[in-house]
N, C-alpha and C positions, 0 to 999 in steps of 0.2 A: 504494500500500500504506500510506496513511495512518492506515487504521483501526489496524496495529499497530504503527504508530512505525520501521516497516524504512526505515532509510537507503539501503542497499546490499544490493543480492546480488551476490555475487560466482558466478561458472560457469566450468567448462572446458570441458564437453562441449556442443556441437552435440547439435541435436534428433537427427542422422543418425546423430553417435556413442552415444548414449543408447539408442536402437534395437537397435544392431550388439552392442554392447559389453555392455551392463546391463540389454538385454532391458526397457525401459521400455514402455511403449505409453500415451504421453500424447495419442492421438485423442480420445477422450470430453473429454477437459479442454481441446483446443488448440478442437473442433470450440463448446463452449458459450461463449469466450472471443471465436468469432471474430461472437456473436448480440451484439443490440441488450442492452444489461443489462436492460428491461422485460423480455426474453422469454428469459433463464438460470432454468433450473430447476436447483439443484446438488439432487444426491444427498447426502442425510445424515438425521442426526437428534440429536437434544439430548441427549447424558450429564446422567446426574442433579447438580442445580446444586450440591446441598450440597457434593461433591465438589469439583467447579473453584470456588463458592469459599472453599476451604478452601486450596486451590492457590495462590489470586488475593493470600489475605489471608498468608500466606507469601511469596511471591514481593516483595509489595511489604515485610515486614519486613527481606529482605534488601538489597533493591536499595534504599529510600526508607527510611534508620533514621533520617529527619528528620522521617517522620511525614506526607511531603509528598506520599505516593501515593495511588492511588484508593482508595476506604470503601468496601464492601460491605456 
């Protein structure tokens, strides 16, 4: 998880508790995780950019007031 700087995740539940309990159904995501990364198609699509980065260039005023974060 390089791409967004995650040091840690922290979990409690098992895949088994997640099911039972919270009603998750993480098949679709465990089955594209377990392909070659050439051959992951994820589902999505791109929110419009102005938006995130308006989010991006906020984010970094609060966390980087050194000026030291990404420019968009």
């Amino acid at each position: 998880m390089a791409w967004a700087n995650i040091k840690l995740i922290v979990y409690s539940a098992d895949y088994a508790d997640a099911m039972a309990y919270g009603g998750f159904k993480d098949e679709p995501i465990r089955a594209l995780l377990e392909l070659p990364i050439e051959k992951r198609q994820w589902p999505g699509c791109q929110a419009e950019s102005g938006l995130a980065r308006a989010w991006w260039e906020l984010y970094n005023e609060v966390v980087y007031k050194d000026g030291k974060g990404a420019k968009y």
